[in-house]
C-alpha positions in Angstrom: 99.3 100.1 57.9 99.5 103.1 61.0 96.0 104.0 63.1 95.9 106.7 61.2 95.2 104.6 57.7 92.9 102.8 59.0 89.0 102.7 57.8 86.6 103.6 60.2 85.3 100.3 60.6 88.6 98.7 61.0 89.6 100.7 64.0 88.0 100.1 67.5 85.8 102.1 69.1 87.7 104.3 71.5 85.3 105.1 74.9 88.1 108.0 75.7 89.4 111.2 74.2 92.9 110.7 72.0 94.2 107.2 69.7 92.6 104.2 69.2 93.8 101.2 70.6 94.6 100.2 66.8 96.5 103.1 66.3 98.6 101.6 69.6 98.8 98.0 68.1 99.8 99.7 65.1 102.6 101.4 65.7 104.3 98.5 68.0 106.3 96.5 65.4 107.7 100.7 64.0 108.7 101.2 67.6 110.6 98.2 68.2 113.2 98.9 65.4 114.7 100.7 68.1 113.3 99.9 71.3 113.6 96.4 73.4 110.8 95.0 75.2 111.8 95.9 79.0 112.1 93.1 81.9 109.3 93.1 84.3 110.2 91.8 87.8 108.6 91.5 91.1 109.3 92.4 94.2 108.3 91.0 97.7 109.4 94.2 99.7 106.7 96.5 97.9 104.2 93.6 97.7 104.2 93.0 101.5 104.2 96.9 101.8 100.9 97.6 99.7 99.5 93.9 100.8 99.2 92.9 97.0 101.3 91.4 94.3 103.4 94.6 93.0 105.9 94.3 89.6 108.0 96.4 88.1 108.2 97.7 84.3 111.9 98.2 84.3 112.1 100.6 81.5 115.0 102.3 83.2 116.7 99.8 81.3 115.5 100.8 78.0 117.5 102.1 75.1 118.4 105.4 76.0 117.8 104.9 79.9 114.2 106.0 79.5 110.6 105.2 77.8 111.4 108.8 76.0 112.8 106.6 72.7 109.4 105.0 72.0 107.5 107.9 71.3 110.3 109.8 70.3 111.2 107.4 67.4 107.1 106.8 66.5 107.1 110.7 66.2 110.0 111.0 63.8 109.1 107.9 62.0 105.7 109.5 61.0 107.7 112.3 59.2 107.8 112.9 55.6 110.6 113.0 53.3 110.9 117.0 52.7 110.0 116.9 56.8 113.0 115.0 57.3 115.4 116.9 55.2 114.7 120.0 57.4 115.9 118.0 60.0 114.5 118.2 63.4 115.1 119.9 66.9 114.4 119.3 70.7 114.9 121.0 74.1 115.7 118.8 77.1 117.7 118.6 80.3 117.9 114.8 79.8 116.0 111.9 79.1 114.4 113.2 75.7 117.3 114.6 74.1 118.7 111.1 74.6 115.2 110.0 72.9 115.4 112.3 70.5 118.9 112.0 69.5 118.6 108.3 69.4 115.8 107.8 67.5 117.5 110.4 64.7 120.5 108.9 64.4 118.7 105.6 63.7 116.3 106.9 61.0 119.6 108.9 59.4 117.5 112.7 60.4 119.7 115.6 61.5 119.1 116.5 65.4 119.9 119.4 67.1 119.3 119.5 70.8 119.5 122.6 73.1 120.2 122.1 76.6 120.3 124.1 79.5 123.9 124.7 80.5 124.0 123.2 83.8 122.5 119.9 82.1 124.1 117.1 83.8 127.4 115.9 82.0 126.4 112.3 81.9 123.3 113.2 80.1 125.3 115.6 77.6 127.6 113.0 76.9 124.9 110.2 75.6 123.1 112.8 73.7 126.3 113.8 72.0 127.2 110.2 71.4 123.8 109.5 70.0 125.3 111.7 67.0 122.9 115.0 67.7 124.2 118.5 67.5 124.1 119.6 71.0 123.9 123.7 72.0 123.9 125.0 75.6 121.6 127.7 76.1 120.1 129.0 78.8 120.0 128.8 82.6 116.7 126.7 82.5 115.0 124.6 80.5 112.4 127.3 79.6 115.4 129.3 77.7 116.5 126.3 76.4 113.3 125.7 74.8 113.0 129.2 73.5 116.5 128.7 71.9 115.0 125.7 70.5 111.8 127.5 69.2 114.0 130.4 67.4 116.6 127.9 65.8 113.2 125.9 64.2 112.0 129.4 63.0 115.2 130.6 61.6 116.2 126.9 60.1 112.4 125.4 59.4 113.7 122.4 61.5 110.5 120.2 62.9 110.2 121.0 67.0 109.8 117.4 68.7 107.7 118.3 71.5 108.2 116.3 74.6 104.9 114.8 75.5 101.9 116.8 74.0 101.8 115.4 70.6 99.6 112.6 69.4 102.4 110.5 68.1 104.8 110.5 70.8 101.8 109.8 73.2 101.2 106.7 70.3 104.9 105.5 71.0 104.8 106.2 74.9 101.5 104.2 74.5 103.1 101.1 73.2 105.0 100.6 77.3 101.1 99.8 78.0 100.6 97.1 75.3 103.9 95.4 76.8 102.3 95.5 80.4 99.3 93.7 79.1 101.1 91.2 77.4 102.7 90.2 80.3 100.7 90.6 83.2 97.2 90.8 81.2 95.2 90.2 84.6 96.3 93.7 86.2 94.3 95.7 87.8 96.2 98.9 88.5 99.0 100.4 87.5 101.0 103.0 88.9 103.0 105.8 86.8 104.9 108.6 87.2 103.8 112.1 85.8 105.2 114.8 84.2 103.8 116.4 81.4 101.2 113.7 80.9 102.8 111.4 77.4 103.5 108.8 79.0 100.8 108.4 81.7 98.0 109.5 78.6 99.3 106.7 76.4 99.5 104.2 79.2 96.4 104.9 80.7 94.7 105.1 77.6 95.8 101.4 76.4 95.0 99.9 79.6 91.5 101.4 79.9 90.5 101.1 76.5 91.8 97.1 76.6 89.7 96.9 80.4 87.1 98.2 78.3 86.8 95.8 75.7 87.1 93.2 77.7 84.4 93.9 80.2 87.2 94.8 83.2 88.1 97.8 84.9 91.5 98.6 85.6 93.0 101.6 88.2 95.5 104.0 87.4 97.0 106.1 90.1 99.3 109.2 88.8 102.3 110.3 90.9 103.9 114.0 90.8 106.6 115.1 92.4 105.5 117.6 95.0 107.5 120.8 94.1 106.3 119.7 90.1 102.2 118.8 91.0 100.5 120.6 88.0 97.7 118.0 87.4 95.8 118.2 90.3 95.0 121.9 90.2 94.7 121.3 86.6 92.0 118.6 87.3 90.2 120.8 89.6 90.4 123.7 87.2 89.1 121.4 84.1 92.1 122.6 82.1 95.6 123.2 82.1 97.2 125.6 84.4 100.9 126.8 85.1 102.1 126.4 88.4 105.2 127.9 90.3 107.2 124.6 90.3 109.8 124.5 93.4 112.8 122.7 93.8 113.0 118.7 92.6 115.3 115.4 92.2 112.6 114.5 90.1 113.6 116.2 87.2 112.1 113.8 84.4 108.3 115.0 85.8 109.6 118.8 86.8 106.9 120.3 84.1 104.6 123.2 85.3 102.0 123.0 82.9 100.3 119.4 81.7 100.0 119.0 78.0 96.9 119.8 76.1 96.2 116.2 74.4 98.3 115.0 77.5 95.3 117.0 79.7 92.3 115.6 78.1 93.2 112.0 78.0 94.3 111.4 81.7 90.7 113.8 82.9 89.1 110.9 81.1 91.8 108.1 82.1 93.5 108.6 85.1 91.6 107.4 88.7 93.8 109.2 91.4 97.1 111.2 91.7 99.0 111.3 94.1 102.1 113.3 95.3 105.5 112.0 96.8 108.2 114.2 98.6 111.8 114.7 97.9 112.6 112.1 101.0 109.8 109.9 99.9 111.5 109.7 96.3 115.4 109.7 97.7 114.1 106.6 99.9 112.9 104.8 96.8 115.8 105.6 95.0 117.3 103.3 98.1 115.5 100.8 98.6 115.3 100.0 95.1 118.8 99.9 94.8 119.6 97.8 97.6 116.4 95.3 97.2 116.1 95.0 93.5 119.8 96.2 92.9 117.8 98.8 89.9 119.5 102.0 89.5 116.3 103.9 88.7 116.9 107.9 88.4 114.2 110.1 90.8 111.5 110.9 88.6 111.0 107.1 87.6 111.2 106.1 90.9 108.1 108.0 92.2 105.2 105.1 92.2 107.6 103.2 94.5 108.1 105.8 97.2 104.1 106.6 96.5 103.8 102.5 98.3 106.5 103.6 100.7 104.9 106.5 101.9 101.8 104.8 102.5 100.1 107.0 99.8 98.3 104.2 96.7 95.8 101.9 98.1 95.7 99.3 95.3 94.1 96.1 94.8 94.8 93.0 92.5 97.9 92.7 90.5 99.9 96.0 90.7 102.3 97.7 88.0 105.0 100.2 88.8 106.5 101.7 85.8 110.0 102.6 86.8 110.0 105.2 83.7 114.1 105.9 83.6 117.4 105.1 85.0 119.3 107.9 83.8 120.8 109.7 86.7 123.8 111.6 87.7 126.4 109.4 89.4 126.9 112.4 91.8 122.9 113.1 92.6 122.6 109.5 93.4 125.7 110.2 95.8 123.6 112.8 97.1 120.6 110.7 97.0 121.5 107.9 98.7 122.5 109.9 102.0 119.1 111.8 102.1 117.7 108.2 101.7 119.6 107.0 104.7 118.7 110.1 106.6 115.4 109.9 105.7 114.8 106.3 106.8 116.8 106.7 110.4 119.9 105.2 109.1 122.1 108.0 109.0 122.7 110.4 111.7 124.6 113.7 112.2 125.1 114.8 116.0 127.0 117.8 117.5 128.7 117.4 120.7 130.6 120.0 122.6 133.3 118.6 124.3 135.4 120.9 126.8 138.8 122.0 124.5 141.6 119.4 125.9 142.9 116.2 125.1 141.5 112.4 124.8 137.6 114.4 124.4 137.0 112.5 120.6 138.2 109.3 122.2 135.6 109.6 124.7 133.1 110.5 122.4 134.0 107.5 120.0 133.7 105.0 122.6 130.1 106.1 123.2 129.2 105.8 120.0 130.7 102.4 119.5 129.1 101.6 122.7 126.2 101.6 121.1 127.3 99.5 118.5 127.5 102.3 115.6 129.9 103.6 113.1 131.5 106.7 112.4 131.7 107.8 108.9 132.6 111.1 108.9 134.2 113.8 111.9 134.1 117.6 111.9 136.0 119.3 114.5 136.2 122.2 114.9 136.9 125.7 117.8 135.1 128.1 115.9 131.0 128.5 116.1 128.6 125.9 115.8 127.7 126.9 119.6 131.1 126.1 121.5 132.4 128.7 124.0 136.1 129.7 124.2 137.4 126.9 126.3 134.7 124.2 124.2 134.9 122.3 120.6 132.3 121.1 119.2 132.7 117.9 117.0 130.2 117.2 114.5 129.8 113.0 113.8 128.2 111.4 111.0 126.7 108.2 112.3 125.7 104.9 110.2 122.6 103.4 112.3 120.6 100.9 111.4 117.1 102.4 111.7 114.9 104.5 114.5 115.7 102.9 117.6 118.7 102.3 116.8 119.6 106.2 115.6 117.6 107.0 119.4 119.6 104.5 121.3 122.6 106.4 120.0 121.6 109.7 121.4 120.8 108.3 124.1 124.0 106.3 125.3 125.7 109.7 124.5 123.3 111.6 126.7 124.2 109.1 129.2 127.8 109.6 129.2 127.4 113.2 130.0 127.4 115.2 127.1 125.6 117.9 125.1 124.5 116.0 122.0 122.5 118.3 119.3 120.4 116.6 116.4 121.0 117.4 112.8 117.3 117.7 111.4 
């Protein structure tokens, strides 16, 4: 039996706008067909950092790389039989065309996904694999999805929308239901948003199970700077487009929050809070190297929210890690903005006068100082140098601020020019 058959007296009272906890509970045993319940670990780092017990929801290791499969499956799962034979169609840069195409190929539905042509090729590959018909359209996921709209008008294919649907925020719902199972004494939880399914469904669970049960429970939201639509949303008491920038984070890089989405997490969410691009490339790190989870930007936001000093939480605390799917050449790129960004990777430029045995000199201050060299540039032409001058450009491993700073200064002290790479 789904929520949605229920009597009125068999469901729960729901206290907030959107589905019943019932209609959560019931659509758990259709969403695990496909998806797995997700490891949740702990971590001492983050706990000493926000001075309370923090775990993590690893649903980066999820079917698919991402929560997207839950609600993408409940959605298709609800459709009917003519529904079906229409077959259905998405527009994605990533995480829910894997969903999408996944959860199709399971319940034997024809997918077609459109995709921005600059999608990253590890992303196009899995969605391809999943068995969906993928199209490249479009610089930007905005053309993609109007490529996506006219193929549903021209085919009368079913549009899976991404988040602002009541189903998919039903599936995305059931993460919050696994939570409580295992940590049923929390008392916030911390998760990343984009266009609000995932945080509504969440949130929703969480506060309607406090609720009943006579507890409160926080949730903290966290955007993506360049991607921050809910707070001005909030403030507006509705929906509004922003000019989105730049982001890593491209799971959460939405510019308007969901309708449904909107009106649950007004009535849900307790605080949101916004993380920069090296806040998020420093979690991407750290969580790497401490929990040895590859965890791709946008699910990686609550942890570099406790990094940054930005949550203030109390009790036992969740951190949904919401996906893992990211490109093995942005995490190349993110992993030396991480370094960078947490002192532990330095670029100097030195101008040496132009004759011989100058990088020898320069390399023995550096390893004076007890650093490594990673990377040289050398160079006669620009960056500063006169005509009888070089100037050699060093990548530096260091192992934090006063180490980076000792560095500088034992090359100072040798007599050179050093200049710091901001």
């Amino acid at each position: 039996m789904t929520g949605s058959e229920m009597t009125g007296s068999e469901m729960t009272e729901n206290p907030f706008p959107g589905p019943t906890l019932d209609q959560f509970r019931a659509a758990r045993e259709t969403v695990y067909r496909v998806a797995k319940v997700t490891p949740m670990d702990t971590s001492q780092y983050l706990s000493e950092r926000l001075g309370t017990s923090v775990y993590l929801k690893c649903e980066n290791l999820q079917r698919g790389g991402s929560f997207k499969l839950r609600g993408a499956f409940y959605r298709l799962s609800q459709l009917n039989e003519e529904e079906r034979r229409r077959g259905v169609v998405a527009a994605s840069a990533g995480n829910h065309a894997q969903g999408v195409a996944l959860a199709a190929r399971e319940l034997g539905i024809a997918a077609t996904i459109f995709m921005p042509e600059g999608a990253a090729l590890p992303k196009l590959q899995a969605t391809r694999r999943y068995g969906a018909d993928v199209i490249l359209q479009g610089a930007t996921i905005t053309e993609a999805l109007q490529a996506a709209a006219d193929f549903a008008a021209e085919t009368g294919a079913l549009i899976i929308p991404p988040f602002d649907h009541e189903d998919v925020v039903i599936g995305q719902g059931t993460l919050g239901l696994e939570i409580l199972d295992e940590i049923p004494d929390l008392e916030t939880v911390i998760v990343p948003i984009g266009g609000g399914g995932l945080a509504a469904g969440v949130a929703s669970v969480v506060k309607q199970q406090a609720a009943a049960t006579g507890r409160t429970v926080k949730v903290i939201g966290v955007q993506a700077e360049a991607a921050a639509a809910y707070r001005p949303s909030l403030l507006a008491g509705e929906p509004v487009q922003i000019q989105m920038g730049p982001t890593i984070a491209d799971g959460i890089a939405v510019a308007k929050p969901g309708d449904l989405n909107f009106q649950m997490l007004e009535k849900t969410v307790d605080e949101i809070v916004e993380v920069s691009e090296d806040e998020v490339a420093q979690a991407i790190l750290i969580l790497l190297e401490r929990t040895k989870l590859v965890v791709e930007a946008a699910g990686a936001v609550g942890v570099a929210a406790i990094i940054a000093g930005k949550v203030h939480a109390v009790g036992k605390t969740v951190v949904i890690l919401s996906g893992g799917n990211i490109d093995a050449l942005l995490l190349q790129r993110v992993i030396s903005q991480g370094l960078a960004a947490s002192d532990r990777y330095l670029t100097v430029r030195v101008i040496l006068p132009d004759r011989p045995g100058q990088l020898v000199r320069v390399a023995q201050l550096v390893a004076e100082a007890n650093a490594n060299v990673v990377e040289v540039l050398h160079t006669r032409h620009g960056l500063g140098a006169q005509l009888s001058e070089v100037a050699i450009e060093l990548s530096v491993e260091t192992r934090g601020g006063d180490h980076k700073q000792q560095v500088i200064d034992t090359i100072r002290a040798g007599g050179l020019d050093v200049f710091v790479e901001e």
